[in-house]
C-alpha positions in Angstrom: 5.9 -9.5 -8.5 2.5 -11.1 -7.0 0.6 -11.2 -10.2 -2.6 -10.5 -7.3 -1.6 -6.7 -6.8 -1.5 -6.7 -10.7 -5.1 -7.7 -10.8 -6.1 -5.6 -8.3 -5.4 -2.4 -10.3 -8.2 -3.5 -12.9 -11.1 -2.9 -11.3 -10.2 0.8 -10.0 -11.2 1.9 -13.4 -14.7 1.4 -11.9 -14.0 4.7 -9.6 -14.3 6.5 -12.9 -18.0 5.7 -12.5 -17.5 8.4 -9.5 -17.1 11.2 -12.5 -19.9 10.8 -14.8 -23.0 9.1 -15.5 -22.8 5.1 -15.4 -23.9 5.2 -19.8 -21.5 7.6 -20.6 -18.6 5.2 -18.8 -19.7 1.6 -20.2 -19.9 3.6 -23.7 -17.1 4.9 -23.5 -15.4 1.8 -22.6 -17.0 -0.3 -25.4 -15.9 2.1 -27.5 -12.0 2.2 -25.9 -11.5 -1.3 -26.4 -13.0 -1.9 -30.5 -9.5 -0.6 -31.0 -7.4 -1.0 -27.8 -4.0 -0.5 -29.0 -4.6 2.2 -31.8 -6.4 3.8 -29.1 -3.4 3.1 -26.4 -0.9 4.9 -28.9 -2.8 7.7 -29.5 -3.4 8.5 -25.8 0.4 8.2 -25.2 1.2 10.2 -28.8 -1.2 12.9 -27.8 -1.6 13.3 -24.0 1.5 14.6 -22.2 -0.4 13.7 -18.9 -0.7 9.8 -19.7 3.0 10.1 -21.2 4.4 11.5 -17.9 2.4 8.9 -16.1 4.3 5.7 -17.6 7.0 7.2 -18.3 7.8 9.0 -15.1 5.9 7.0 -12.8 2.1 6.2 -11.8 2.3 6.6 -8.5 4.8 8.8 -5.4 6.4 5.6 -4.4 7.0 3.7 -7.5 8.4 7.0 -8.9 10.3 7.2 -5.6 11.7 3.9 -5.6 12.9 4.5 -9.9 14.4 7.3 -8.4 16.7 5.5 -6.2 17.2 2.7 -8.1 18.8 5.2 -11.0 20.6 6.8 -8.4 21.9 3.3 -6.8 22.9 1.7 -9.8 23.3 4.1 -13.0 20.5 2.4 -15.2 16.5 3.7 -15.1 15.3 0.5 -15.7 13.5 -0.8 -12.7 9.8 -0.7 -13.9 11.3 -3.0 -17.2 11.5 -5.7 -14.6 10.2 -5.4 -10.8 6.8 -3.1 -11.9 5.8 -4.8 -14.7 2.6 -6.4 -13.5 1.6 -3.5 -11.3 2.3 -1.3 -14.4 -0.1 -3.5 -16.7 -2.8 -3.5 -14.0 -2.4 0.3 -13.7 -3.1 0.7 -17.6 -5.9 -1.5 -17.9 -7.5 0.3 -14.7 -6.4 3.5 -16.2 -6.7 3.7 -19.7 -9.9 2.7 -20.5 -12.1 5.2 -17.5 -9.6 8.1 -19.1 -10.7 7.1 -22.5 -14.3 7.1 -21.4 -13.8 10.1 -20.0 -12.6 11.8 -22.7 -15.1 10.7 -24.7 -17.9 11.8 -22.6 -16.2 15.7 -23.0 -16.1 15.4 -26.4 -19.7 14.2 -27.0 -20.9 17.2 -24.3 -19.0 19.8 -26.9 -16.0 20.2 -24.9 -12.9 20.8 -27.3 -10.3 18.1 -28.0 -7.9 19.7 -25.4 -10.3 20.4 -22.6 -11.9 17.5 -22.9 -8.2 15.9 -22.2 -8.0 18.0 -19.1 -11.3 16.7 -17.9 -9.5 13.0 -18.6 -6.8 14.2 -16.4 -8.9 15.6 -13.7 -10.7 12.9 -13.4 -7.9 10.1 -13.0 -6.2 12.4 -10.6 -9.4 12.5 -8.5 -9.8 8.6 -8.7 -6.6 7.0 -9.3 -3.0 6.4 -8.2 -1.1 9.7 -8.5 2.6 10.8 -8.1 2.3 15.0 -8.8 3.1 16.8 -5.6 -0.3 18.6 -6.3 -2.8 15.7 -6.1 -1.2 14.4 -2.6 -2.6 15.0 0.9 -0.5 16.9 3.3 1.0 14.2 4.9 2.1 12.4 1.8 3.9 15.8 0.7 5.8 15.6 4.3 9.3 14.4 5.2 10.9 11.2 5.1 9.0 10.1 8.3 5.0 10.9 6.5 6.5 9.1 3.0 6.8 6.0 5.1 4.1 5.9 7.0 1.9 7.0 3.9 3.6 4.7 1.5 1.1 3.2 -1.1 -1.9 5.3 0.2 -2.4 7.5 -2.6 -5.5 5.6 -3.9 -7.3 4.6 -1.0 -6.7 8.3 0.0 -8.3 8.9 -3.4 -11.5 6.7 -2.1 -11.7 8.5 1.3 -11.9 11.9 -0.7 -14.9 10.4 -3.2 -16.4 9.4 0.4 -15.8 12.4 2.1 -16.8 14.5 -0.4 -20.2 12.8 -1.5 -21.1 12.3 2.0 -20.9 16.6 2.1 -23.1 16.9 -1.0 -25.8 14.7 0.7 -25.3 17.0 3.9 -25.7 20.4 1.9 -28.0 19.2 -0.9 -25.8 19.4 -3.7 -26.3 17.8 -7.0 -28.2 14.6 -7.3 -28.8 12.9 -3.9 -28.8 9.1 -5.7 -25.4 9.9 -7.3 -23.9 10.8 -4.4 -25.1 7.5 -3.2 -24.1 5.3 -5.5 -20.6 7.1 -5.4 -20.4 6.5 -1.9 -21.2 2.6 -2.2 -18.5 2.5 -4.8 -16.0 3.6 -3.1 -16.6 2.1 0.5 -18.4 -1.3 -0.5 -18.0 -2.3 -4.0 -14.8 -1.8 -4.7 -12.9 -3.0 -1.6 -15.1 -6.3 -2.0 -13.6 -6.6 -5.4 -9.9 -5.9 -4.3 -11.0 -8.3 -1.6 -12.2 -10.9 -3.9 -9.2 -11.2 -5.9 -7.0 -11.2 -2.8 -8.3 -14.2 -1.5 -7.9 -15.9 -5.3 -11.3 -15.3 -6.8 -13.3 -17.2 -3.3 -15.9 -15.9 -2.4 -15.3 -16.0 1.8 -17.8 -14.4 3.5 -16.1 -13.3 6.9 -14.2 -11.1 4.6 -16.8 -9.8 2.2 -18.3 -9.0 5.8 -15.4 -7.1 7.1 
């Protein structure tokens, strides 16, 4: 219910910037929000990936917790009421760097259908996931590993987009200033946004220096 952690989830649409060239995402994000809510329906109307993901469950422990709650009580209603916030945060992080995305495909000549799969690819790679497929090892483990991975999935997300960059600039793959900018997005300017909202939109500097 902290409308904080709700805010939080906004700015991890700027991981998308991870997937494809910085023009390509702010274009594709102008062009996402001339018509948000036309757009919005048509994502959910046309992609059974975004579908699933607010209908079944953004992320392994949300999902996890519906679960039990429908189990516990008879009614699948929790996210009307406890997850609302986080759920609003998640979309407006969500939507618009899949929309981009998509966009960017299309505009490469991808078809309609693989440039949704490109979409998909992409959030799994950079957002909150619940498929058994885009979860670490641990996470996919017993009851012991779901608890002391709860709430991970993204900043397991962020270690991958470090890992992995920090191996392209090792082997000399792709472009060496992309790789650095991905890196700083994912270890410095996104934590000091999540940081910066945490402590109520202060700027305090033993913090930001942490």
């Amino acid at each position: 219910f902290k409308p904080g952690i709700a805010l939080q989830q906004i700015p991890t649409t700027f991981a998308y910037l991870t997937e494809m060239k910085t023009t390509d995402f702010f274009t594709g994000v102008a062009d996402f929000w001339k018509n948000p809510i036309s757009n919005f329906k048509w994502m959910m109307e046309n992609s059974a990936y975004i579908k699933e993901r607010y209908e079944g469950g953004f992320e392994r422990d949300i999902a996890a917790g519906k679960d039990v709650f429908s189990r516990i009580t008879g009614q699948a209603n929790i996210k009307d009421w406890a997850y609302t916030l986080i759920n609003v945060g998640d979309k407006l992080g969500v939507v618009q760097g899949w929309w981009a995305k998509y966009k960017t495909g299309l505009k490469s000549g991808m078809s309609q259908a693989d440039a949704m799969i490109e979409a998909n690819l992409a959030t799994d790679r950079t957002q909150n996931t619940a498929q058994l497929e885009t979860l670490s090892a641990l996470q996919r483990g017993g009851s012991f590993w779901k608890l002391v991975t709860m709430f991970q999935s993204q900043p397991n997300k962020y270690f991958r987009i470090i890992g992995d960059n920090l191996r392209n600039l090792q082997f000399g793959r792709g472009s060496r200033v992309k790789a650095l900018a991905n890196i700083a997005i994912a270890w410095v300017i996104l934590p000091a946004l999540f940081q910066f909202i945490a402590d109520a939109f202060q700027w305090k500097k033993e913090h930001q220096a942490r």
